[in-house]
GUTI-591856 format. One record per atom (N, C-alpha, C, O): residue number from 1; residue in three letters; atom name; z, x, y. Coordinates in nm, 2 decimals. Layout:
 num residu atome     up   east  north
 NUM    Ala    CA      Z      X      Y
...
END
This chain:
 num residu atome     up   east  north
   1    Unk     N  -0.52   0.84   0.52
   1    Unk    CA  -0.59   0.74   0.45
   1    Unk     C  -0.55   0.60   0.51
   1    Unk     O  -0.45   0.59   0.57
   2    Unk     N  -0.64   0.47   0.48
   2    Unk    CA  -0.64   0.40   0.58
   2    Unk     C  -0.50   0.31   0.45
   2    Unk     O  -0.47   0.35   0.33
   3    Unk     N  -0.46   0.20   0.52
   3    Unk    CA  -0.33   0.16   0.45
   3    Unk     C  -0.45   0.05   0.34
   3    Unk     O  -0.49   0.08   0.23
   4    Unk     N  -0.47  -0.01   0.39
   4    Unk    CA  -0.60  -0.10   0.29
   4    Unk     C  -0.66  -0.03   0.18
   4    Unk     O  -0.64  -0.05   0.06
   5    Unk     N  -0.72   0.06   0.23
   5    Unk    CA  -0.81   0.13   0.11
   5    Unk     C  -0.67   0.19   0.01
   5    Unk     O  -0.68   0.16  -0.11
   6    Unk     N  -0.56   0.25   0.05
   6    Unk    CA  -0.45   0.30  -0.04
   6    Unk     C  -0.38   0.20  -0.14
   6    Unk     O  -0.38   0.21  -0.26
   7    Unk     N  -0.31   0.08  -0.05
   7    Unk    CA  -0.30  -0.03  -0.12
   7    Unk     C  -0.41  -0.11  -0.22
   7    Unk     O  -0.37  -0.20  -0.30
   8    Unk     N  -0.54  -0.06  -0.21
   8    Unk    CA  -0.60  -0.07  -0.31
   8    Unk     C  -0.65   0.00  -0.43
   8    Unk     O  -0.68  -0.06  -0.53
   9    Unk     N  -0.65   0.14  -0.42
   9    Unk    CA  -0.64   0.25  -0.48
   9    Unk     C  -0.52   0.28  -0.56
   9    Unk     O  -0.52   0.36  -0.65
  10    Unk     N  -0.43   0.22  -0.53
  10    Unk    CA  -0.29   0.26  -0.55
  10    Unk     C  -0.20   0.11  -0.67
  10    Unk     O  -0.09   0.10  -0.73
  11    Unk     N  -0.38   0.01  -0.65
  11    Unk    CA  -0.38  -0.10  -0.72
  11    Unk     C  -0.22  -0.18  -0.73
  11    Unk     O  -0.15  -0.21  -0.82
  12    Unk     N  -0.21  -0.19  -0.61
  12    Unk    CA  -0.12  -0.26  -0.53
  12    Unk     C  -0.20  -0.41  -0.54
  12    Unk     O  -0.16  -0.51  -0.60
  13    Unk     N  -0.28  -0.40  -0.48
  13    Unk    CA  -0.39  -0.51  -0.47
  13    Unk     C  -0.52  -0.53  -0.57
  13    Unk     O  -0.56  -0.44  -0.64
  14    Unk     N  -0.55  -0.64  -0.57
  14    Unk    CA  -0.66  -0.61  -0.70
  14    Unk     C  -0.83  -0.62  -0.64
  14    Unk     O  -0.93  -0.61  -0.70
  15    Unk     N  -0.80  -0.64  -0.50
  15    Unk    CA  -0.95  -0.65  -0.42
  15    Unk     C  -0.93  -0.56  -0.32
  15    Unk     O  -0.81  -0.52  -0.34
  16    Unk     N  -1.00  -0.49  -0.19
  16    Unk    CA  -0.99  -0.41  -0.09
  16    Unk     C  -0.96  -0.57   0.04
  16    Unk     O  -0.87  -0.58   0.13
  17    Unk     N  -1.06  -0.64   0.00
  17    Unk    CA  -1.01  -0.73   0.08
  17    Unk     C  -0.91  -0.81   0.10
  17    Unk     O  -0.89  -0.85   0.22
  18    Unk     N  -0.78  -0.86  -0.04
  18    Unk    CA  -0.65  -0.88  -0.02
  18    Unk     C  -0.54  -0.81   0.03
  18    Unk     O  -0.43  -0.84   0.08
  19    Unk     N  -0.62  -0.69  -0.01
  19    Unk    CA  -0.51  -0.56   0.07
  19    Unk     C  -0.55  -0.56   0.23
  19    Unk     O  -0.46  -0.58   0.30
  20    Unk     N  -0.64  -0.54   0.28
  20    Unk    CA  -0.67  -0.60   0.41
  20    Unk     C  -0.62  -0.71   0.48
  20    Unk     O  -0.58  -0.71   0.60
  21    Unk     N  -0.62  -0.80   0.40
  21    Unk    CA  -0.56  -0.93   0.46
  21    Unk     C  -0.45  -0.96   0.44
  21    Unk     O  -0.40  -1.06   0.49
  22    Unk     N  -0.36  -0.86   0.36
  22    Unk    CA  -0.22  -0.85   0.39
  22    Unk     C  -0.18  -0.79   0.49
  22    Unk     O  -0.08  -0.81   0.55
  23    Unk     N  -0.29  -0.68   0.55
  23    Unk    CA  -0.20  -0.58   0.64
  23    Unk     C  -0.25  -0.65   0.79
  23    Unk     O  -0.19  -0.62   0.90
  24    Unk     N  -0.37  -0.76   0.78
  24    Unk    CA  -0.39  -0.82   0.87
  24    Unk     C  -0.24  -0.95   0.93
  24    Unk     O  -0.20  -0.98   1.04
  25    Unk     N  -0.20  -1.01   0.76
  25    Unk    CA  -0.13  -1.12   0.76
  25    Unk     C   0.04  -1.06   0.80
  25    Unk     O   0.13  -1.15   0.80
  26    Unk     N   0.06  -0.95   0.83
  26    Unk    CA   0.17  -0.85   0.87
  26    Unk     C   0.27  -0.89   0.73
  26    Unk     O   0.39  -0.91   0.75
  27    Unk     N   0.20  -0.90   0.59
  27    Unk    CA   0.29  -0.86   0.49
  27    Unk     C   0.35  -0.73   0.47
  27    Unk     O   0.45  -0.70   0.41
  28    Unk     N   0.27  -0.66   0.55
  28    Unk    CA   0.28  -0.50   0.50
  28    Unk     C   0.38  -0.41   0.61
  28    Unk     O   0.33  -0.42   0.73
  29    Unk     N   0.52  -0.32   0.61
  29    Unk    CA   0.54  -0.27   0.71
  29    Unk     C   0.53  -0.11   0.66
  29    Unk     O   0.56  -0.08   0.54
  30    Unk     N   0.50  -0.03   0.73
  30    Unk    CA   0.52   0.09   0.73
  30    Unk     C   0.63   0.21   0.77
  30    Unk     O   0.65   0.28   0.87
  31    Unk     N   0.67   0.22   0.67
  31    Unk    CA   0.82   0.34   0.81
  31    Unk     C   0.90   0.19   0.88
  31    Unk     O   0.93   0.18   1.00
  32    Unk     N   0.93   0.09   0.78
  32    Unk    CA   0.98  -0.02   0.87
  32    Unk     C   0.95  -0.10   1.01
  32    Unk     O   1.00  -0.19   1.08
  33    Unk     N   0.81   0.00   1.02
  33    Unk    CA   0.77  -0.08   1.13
  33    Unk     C   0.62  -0.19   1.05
  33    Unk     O   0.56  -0.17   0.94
  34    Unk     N   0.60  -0.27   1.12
  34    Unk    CA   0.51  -0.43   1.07
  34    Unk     C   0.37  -0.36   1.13
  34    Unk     O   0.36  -0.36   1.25
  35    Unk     N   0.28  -0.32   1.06
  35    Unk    CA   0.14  -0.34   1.07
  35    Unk     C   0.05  -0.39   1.07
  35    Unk     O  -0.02  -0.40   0.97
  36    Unk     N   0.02  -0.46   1.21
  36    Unk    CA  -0.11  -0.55   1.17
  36    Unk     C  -0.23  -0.55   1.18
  36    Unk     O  -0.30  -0.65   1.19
  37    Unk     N  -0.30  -0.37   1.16
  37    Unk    CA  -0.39  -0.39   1.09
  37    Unk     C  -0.41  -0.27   1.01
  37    Unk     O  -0.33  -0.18   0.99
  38    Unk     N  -0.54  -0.27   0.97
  38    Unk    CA  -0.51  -0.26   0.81
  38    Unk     C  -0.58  -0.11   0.85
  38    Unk     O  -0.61  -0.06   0.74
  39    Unk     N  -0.61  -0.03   0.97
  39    Unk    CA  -0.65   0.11   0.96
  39    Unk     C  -0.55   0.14   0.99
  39    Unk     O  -0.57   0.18   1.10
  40    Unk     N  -0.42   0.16   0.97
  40    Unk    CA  -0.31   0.21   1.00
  40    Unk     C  -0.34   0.32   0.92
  40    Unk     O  -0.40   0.30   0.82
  41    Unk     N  -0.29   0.48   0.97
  41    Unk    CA  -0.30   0.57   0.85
  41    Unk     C  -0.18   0.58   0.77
  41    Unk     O  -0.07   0.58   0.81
  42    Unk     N  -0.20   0.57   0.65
  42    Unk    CA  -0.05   0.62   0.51
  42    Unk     C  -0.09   0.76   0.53
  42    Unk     O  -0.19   0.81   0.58
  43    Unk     N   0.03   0.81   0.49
  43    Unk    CA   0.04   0.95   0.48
  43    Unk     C   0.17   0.96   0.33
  43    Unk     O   0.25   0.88   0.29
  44    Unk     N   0.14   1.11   0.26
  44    Unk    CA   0.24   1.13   0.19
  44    Unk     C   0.42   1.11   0.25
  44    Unk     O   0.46   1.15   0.36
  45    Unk     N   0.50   1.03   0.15
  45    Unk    CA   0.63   1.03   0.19
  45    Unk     C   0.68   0.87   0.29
  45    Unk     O   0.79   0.82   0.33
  46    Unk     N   0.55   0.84   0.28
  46    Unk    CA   0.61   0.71   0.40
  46    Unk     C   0.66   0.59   0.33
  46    Unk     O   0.62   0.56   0.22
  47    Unk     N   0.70   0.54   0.37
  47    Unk    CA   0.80   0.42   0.32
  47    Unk     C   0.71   0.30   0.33
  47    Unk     O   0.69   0.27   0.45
  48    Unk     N   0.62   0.18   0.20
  48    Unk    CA   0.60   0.04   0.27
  48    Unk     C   0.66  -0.03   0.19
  48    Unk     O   0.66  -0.02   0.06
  49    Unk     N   0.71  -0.13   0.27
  49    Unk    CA   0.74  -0.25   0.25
  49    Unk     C   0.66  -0.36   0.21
  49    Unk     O   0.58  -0.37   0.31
  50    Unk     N   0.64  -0.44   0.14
  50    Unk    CA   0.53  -0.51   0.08
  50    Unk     C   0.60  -0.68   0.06
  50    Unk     O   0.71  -0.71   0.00
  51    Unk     N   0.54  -0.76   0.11
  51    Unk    CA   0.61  -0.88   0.04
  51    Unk     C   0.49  -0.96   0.03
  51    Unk     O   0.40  -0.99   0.12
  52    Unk     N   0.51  -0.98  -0.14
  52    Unk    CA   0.39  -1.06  -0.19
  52    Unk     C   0.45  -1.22  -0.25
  52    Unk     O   0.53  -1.19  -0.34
  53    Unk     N   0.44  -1.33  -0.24
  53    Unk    CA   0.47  -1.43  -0.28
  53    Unk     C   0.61  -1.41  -0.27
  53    Unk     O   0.66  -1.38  -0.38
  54    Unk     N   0.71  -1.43  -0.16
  54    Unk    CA   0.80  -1.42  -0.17
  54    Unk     C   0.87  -1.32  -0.28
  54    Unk     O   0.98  -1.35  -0.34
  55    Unk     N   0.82  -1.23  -0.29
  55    Unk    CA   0.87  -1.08  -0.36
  55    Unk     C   0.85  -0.98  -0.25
  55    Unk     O   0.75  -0.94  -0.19
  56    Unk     N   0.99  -0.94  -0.26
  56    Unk    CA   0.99  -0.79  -0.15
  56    Unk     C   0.98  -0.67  -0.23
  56    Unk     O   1.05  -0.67  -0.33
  57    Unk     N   0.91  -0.54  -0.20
  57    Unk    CA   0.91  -0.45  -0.28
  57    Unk     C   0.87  -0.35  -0.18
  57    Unk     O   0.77  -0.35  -0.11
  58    Unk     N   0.97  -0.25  -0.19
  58    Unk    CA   0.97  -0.09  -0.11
  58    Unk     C   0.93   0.01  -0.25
  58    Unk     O   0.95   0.02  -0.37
  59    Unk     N   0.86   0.07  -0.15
  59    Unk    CA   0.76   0.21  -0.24
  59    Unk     C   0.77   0.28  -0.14
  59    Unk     O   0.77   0.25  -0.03
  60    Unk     N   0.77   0.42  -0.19
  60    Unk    CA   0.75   0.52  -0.16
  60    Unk     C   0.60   0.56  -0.17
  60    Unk     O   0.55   0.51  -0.27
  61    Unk     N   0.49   0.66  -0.07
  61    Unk    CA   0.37   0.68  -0.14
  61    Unk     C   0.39   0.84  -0.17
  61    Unk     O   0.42   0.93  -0.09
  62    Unk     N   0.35   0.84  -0.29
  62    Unk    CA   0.36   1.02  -0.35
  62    Unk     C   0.23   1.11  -0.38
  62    Unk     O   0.22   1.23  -0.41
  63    Unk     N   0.12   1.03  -0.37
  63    Unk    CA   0.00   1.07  -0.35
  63    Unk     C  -0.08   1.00  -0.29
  63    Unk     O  -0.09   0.87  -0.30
  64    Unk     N  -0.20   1.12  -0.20
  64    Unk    CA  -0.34   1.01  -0.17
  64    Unk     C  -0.44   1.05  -0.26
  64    Unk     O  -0.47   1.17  -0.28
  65    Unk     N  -0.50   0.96  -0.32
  65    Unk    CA  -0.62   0.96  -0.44
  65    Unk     C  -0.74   0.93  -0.39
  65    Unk     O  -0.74   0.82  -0.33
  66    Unk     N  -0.84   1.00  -0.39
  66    Unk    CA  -1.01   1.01  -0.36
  66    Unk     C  -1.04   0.88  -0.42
  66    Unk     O  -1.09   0.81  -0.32
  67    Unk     N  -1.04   0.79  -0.54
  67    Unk    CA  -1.07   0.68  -0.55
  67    Unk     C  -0.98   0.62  -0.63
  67    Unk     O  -0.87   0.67  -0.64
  68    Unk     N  -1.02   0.49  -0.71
  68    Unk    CA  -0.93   0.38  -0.74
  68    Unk     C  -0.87   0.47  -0.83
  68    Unk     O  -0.94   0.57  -0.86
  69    Unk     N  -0.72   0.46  -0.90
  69    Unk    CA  -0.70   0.52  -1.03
  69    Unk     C  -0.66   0.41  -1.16
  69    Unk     O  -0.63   0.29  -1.15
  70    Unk     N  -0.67   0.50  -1.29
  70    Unk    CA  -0.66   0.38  -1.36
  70    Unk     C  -0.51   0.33  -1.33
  70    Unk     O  -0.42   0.39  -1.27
  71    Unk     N  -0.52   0.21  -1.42
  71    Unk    CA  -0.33   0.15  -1.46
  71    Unk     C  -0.23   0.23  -1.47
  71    Unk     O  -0.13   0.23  -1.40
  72    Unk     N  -0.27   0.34  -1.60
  72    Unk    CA  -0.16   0.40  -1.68
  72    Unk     C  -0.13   0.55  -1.54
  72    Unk     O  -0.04   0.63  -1.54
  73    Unk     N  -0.20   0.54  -1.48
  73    Unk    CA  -0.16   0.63  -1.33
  73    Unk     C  -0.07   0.63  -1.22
  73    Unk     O  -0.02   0.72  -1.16
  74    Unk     N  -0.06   0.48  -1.22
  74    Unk    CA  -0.01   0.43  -1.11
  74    Unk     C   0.13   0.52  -1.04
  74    Unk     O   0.16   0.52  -0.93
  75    Unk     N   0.18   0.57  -1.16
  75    Unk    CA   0.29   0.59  -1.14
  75    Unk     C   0.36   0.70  -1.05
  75    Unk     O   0.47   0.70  -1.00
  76    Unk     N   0.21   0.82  -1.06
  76    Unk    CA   0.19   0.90  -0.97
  76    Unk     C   0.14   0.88  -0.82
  76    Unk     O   0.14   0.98  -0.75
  77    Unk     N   0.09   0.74  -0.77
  77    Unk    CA   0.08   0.74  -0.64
  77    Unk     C   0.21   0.70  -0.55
  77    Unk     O   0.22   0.74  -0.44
  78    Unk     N   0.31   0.61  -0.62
  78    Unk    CA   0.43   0.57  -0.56
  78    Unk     C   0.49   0.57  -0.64
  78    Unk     O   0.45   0.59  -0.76
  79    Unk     N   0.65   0.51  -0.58
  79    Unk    CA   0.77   0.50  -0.69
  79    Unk     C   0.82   0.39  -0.58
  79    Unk     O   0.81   0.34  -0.47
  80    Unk     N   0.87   0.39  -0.67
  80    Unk    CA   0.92   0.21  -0.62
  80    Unk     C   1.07   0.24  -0.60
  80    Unk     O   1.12   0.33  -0.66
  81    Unk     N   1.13   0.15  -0.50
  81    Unk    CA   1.26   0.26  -0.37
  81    Unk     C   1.35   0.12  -0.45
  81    Unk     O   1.47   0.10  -0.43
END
């Protein structure tokens, strides 16, 4: 799944296009490595790195979901490292 569409599914992000323009703006690393763009594939198990407003935050992803999920879900797509 693409890192954009997950980061927004995964309501990381609250638009498909901020999540995009993070992975464009190389906020986003994957597996420790820096992705700059936003078709990168996530896969189950992989490590991102996220820095939003000077907040750093590692997650683990533990599921890929067919579309957005609600709030009280979240919990099940990642876990926070």
């Amino acid at each position: 799944m693409r890192a954009d569409k997950w980061l927004y599914y995964a309501r990381i992000y609250k638009t498909r296009s901020r999540s995009a323009k993070a992975c464009l703006d190389g906020d986003i690393m994957i597996n420790k490595l820096k992705k700059n763009n936003s078709s990168f594939n996530v896969s189950i198990n992989d490590v991102i790195t996220l820095i939003k407003e000077d907040n750093v935050k590692t997650i683990r992803v533990l599921n890929l979901p067919n579309n957005r999920v609600s709030a009280k879900d979240t919990d099940r797509m990642y876990k926070i490292i």
